[in-house]
C-alpha positions in Angstrom: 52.1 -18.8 -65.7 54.6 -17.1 -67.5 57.2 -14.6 -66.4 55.7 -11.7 -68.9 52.3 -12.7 -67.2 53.5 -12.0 -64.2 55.4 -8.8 -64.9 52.4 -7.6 -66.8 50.6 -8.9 -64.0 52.9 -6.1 -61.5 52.4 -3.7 -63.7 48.6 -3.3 -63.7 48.5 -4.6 -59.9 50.7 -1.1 -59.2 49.1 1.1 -61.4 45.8 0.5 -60.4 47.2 0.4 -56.2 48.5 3.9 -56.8 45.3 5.4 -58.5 43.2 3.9 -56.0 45.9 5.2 -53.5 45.8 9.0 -54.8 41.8 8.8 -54.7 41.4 7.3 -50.5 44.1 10.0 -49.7 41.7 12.9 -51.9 38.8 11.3 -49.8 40.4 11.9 -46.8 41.3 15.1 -47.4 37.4 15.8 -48.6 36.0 14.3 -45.7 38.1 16.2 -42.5 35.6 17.3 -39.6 33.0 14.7 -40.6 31.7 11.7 -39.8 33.8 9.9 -42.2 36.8 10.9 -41.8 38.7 8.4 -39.5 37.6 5.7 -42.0 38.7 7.8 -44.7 42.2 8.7 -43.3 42.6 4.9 -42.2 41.9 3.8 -45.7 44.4 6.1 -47.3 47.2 5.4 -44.5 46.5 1.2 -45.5 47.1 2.3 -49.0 49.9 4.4 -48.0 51.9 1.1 -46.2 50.9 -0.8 -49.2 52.6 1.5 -51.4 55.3 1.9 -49.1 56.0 -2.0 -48.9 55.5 -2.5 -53.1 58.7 0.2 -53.1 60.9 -1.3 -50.2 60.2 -4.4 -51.2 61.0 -3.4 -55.1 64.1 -2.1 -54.1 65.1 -5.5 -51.9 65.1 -7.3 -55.3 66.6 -4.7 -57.5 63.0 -4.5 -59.2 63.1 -1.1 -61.2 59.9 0.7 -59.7 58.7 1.4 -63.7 57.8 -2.5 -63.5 55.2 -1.9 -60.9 53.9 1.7 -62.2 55.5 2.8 -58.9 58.3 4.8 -60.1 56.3 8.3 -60.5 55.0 8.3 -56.7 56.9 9.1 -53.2 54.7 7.8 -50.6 55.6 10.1 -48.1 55.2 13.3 -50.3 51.8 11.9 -52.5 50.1 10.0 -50.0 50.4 11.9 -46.3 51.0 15.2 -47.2 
């Protein structure tokens, strides 16, 4: 493998986390007072700490967030408000 594989590779991996991301936490949201819901929130919390680790972890090794798609979303504010 190469190293633009790879960092094409991040790129899609954290574009296509955070879109999945946005969607659980809009499910969750949607699905309050059901039956659903405490999968739902669970599923967008799990996305949340995924998110969460790509960014810390980014950060750790001076990894611009724009390499992982990551650099347009704040966990805390996108993803548990």
């Amino acid at each position: 493998m190469t190293a633009e594989t790879a960092a094409y590779y991040l790129l899609d991996l954290g574009m296509l986390l955070k879109k999945e991301a946005l969607e659980a936490r809009e499910m969750a949201r949607a699905s309050k007072d059901t039956d659903d819901s405490g999968f739902n929130d669970g599923r967008a919390f799990a996305y949340y700490e995924v998110i969460s680790l790509m960014q810390r972890q980014a950060a750790s090794f001076q990894l611009p967030l724009e390499a992982l798609s990551l650099a347009d979303i704040d966990a805390d504010r996108d993803l548990m408000a």
